[in-house]
C-alpha positions as CSV (number, residue, x, y, z in Angstrom):
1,X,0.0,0.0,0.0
2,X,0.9,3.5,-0.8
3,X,-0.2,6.4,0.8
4,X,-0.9,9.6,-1.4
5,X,-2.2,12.6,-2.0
6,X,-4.0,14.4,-4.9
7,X,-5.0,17.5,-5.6
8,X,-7.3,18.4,-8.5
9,X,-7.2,22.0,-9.5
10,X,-10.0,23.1,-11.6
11,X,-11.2,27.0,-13.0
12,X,-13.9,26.7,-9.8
13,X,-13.0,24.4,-7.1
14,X,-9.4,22.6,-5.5
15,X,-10.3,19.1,-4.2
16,X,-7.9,16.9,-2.5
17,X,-7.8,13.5,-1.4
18,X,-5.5,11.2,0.7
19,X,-5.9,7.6,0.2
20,X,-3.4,4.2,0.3
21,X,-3.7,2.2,-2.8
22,X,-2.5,-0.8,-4.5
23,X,-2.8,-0.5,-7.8
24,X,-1.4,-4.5,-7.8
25,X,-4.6,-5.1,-6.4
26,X,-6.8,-2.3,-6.8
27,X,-7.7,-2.1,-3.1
28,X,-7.9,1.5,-2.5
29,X,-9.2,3.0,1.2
30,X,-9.8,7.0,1.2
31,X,-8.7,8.9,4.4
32,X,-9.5,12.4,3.7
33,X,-11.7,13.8,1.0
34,X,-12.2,17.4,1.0
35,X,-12.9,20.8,-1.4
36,X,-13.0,24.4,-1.4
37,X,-14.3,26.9,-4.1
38,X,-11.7,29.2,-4.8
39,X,-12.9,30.7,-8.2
40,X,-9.0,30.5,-9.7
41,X,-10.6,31.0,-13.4
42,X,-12.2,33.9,-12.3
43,X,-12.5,36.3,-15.2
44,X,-10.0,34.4,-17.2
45,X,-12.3,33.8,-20.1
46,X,-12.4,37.6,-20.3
47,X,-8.6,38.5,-19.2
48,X,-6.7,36.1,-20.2
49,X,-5.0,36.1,-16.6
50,X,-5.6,34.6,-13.3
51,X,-7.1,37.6,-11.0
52,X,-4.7,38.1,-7.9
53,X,-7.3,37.6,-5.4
54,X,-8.4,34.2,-7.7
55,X,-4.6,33.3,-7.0
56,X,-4.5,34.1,-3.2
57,X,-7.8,31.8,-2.1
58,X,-6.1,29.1,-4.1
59,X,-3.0,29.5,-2.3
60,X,-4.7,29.9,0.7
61,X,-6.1,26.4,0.6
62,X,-3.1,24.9,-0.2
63,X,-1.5,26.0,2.9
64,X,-4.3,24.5,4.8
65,X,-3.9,20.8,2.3
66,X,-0.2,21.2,3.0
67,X,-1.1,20.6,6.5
68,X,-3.3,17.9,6.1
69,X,-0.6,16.0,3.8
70,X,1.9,16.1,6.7
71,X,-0.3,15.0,9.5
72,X,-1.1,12.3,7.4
73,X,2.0,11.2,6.2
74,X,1.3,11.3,2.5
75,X,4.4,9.6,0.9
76,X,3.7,11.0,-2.6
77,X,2.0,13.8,-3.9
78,X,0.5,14.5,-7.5
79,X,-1.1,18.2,-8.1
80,X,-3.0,18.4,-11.5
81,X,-4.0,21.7,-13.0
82,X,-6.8,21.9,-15.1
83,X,-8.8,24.5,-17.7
84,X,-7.7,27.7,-15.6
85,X,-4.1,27.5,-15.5
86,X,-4.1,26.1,-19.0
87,X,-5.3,29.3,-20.6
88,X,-3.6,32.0,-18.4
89,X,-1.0,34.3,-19.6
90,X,0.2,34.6,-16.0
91,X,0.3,30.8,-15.1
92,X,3.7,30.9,-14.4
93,X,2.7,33.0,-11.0
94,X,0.4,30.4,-9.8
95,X,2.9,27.3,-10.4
96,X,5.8,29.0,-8.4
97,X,3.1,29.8,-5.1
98,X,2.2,26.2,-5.5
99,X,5.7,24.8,-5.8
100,X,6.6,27.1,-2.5
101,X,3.8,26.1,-0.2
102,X,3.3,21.8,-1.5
103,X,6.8,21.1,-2.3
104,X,5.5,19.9,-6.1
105,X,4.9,21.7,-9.5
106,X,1.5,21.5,-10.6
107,X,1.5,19.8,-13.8
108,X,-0.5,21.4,-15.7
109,X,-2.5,19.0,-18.1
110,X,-4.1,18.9,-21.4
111,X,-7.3,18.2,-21.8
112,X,-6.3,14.4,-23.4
113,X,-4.5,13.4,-20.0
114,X,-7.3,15.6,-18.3
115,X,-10.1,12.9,-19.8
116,X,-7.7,10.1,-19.1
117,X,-7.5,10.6,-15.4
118,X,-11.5,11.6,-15.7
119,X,-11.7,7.9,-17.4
120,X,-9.7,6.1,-15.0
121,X,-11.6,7.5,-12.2
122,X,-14.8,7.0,-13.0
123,X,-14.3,3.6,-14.5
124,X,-12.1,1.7,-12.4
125,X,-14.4,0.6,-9.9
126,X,-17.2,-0.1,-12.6
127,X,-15.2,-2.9,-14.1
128,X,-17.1,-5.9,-12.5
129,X,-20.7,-3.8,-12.4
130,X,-22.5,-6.5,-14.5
131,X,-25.7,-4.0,-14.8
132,X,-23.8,-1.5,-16.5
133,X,-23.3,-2.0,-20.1
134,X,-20.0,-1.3,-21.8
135,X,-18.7,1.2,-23.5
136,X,-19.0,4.0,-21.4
137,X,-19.5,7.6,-22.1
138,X,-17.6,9.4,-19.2
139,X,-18.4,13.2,-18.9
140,X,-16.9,15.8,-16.9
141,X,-18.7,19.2,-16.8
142,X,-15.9,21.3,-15.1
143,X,-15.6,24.8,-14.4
144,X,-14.3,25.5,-17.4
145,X,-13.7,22.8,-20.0
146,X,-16.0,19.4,-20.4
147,X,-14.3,15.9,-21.1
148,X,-15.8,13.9,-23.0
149,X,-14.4,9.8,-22.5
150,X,-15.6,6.9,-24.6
151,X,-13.9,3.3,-23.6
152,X,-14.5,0.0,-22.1
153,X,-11.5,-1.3,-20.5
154,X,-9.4,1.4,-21.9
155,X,-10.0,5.0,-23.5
156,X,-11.0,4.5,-27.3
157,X,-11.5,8.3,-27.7
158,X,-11.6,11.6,-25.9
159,X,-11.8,15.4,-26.5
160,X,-12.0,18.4,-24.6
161,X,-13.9,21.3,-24.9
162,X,-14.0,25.1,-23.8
163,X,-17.9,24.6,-22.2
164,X,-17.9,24.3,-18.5
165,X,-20.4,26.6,-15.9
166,X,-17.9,29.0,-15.1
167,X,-17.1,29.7,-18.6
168,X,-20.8,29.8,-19.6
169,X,-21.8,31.8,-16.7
170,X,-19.1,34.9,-16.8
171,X,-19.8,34.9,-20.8
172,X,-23.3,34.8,-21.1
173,X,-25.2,35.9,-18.0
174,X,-22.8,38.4,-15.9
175,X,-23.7,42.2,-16.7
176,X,-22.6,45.3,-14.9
177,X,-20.4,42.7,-12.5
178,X,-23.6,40.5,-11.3
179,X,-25.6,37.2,-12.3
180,X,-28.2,38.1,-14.3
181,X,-31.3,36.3,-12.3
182,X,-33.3,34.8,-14.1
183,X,-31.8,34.8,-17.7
184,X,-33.8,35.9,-20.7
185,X,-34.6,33.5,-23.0
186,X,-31.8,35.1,-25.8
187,X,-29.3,34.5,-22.9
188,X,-30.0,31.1,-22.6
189,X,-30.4,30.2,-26.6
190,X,-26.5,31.6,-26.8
191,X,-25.4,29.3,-24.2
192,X,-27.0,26.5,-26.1
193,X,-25.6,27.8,-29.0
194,X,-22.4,27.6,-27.8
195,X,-22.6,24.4,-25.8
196,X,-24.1,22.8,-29.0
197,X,-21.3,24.3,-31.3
198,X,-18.4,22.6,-28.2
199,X,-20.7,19.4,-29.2
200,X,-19.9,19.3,-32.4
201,X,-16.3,19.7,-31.9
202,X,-16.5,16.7,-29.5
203,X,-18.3,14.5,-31.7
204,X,-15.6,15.3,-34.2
205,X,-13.8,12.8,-32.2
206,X,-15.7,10.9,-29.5
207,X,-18.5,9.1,-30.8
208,X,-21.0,10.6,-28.8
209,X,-24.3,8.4,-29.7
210,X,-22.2,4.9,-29.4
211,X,-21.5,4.5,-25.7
212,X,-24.2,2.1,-23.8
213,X,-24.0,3.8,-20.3
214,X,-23.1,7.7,-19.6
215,X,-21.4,8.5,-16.2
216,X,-21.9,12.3,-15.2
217,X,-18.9,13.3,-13.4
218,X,-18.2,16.6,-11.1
219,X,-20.0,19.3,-9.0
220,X,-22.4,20.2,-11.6
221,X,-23.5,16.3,-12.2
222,X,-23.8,15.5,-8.6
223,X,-25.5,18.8,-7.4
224,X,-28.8,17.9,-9.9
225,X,-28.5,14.4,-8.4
226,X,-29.4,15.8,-5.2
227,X,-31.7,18.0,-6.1
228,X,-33.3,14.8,-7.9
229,X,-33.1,12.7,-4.7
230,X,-34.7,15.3,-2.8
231,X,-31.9,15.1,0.0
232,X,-32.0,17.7,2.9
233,X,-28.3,18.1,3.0
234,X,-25.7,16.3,0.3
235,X,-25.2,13.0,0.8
236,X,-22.0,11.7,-1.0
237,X,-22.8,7.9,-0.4
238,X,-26.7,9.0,-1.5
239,X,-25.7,10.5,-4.6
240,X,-22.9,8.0,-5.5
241,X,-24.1,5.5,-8.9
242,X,-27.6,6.9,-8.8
243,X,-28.9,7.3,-11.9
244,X,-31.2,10.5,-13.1
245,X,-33.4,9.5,-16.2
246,X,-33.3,12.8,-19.1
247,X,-36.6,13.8,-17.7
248,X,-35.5,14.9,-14.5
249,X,-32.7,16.5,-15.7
250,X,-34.8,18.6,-18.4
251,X,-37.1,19.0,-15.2
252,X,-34.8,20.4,-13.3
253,X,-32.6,22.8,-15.7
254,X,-35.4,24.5,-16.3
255,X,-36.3,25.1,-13.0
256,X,-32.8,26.0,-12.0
257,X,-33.1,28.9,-15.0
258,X,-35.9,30.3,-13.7
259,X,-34.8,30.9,-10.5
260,X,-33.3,33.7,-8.8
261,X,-29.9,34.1,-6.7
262,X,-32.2,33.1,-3.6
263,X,-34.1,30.4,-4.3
264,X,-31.3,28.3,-5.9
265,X,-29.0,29.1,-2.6
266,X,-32.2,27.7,-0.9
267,X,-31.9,24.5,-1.9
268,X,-30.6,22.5,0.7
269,X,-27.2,20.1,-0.8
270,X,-26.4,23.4,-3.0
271,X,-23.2,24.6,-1.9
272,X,-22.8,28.1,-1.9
273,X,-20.2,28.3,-4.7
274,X,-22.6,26.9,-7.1
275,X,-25.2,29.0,-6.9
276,X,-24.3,31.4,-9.5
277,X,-22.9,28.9,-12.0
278,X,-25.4,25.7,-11.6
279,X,-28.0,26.7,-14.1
280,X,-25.3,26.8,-16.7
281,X,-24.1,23.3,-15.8
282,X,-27.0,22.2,-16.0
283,X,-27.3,23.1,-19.5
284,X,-24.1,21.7,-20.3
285,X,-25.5,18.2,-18.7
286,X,-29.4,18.4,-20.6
287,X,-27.4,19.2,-23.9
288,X,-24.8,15.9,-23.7
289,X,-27.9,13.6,-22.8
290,X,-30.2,15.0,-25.7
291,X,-27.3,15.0,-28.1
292,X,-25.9,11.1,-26.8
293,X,-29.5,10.0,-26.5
294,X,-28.7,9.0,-23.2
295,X,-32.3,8.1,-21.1
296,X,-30.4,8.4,-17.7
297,X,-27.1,9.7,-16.1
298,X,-25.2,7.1,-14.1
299,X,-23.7,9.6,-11.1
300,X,-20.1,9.2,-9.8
301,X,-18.6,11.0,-7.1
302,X,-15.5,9.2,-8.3
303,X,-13.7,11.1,-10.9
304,X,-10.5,13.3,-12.0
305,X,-9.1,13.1,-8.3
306,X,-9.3,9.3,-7.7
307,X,-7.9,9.3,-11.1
308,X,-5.1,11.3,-10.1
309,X,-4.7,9.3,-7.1
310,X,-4.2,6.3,-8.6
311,X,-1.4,7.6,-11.2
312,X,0.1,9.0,-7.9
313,X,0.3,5.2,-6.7
């Protein structure tokens, strides 16, 4: 068993898990799962630069993953950087802060190994599920960029693509610095216009239509699937490999864009961080299902990190 520790950066959140593993045997026990919202692609999309206060949360909670690395005695570390840091003119800033306070350069990915460690992830535990069919399509809506993963027992293709809620949100439905709550309905038909035109990039090279199960990976995907569950408060264990049919998810989008800043920060598993960004997600998901003619989403709280975890061991 090794223990390690890995740290997903995305444009909206910083996760990090501690786990030992055997990748000889695939047993794998977590011992510290944790994320904050730090916003690090704030206003990138518009800048082309990673805002200094965007820089200093993220720092900020690396100090405090720093500490929890030590006390646990993580013997290897792996920190993956994702859409943000990618597109930054000033990414160079943010790899020297994290190289000072973890002791290891973020490696900053591209969106191939992004969907790789996405795939692997999502996937690995899947393997001997005999009620899910083979191949899989494995979608991560990030803050963002989307992956899009199609593969059985390996990756077979995979793409990337500059749609994620973040992205959407600060392009489409931020005027004079705030949300605009709710959107208009011309709002809303560019953000399908532009998630549809990403969709058409991806299917370019994933064969969208083919795969026999999706998986719906990341905040966005697990947020709806509490809001489908009905839970008072967000349930990890709850949310993990449920499955929410097209329906609900059409169901649910549409009640998310007709909400306002206070009724969606009302519902109880919404973390606060999401508020602003969900309906756009949301979007993202609704699009990928009609377009993949997916009837449900299989839900993993598994993903990127577990991914990265694993290449860490």
């Amino acid at each position: 068993m090794t223990r390690v520790a890995a740290i997903d950066c995305g444009t909206n959140s910083i996760r990090l898990l501690v786990a030992d593993a055997d990748p000889a045997t695939g047993h794998f026990t977590e011992l510290d799962r944790r994320m904050r919202i730090v916003r690090l692609g704030q206003g990138v999309d518009r800048t082309g630069r990673l805002a200094p206060e965007a820089l200093e949360r993220t720092f900020d909670a690396c100090r405090d993953y720093a500490a929890v690395i030590k006390e646990l005695g993580a013997e290897r570390i792996r920190f993956v950087a994702t859409s943000a840091s990618r597109d930054a003119e000033n990414s160079a800033v943010f790899v020297q802060g994290v190289l000072d306070i973890l002791g290891v350069e973020p490696e900053v990915v591209t969106g191939d190994q992004e969907a790789q460690l996405s795939f692997d992830g999502a996937t690995k535990e899947l393997a001997g599920s005999d009620h899910l069919e083979k191949p899989y399509l494995v979608v991560d809506i990030g803050g963002g960029s989307t992956e899009f993963v199609v593969g059985d027992d390996r990756v077979l293709a995979a793409r990337s693509v500059d749609i994620g809620c973040v992205r959407m949100t600060e392009r489409h439905l931020v005027q004079d610095g705030a949300v605009v709550d709710p959107p208009t309905p011309d709002r809303i038909a560019a953000i399908r216009a532009d998630i549809d035109a990403a969709l058409d990039l991806a299917a370019g090279t994933v064969p969208l239509a083919s795969a026999a199960t999706l998986v719906g990976l990341a905040g966005t995907v697990t947020t709806i699937a509490a809001i489908a569950l009905g839970l008072e408060e967000y349930d990890s264990a709850a949310i993990h490999h449920s499955r929410v049919s097209l329906e609900q998810v059409r169901e649910i989008t549409g009640r998310l864009l007709a909400s306002t800043h206070e009724e969606r920060a009302a519902i109880p598993a919404m973390h606060p961080g999401r508020v602003d960004v969900i309906a756009s997600g949301a979007l993202v998901l609704l699009a990928v299902m009609e377009r993949s003619g997916a009837a449900e989403v299989v839900v993993s709280e598994h993903d990127i990190l577990d991914g990265i975890a694993w290449s860490a061991a």
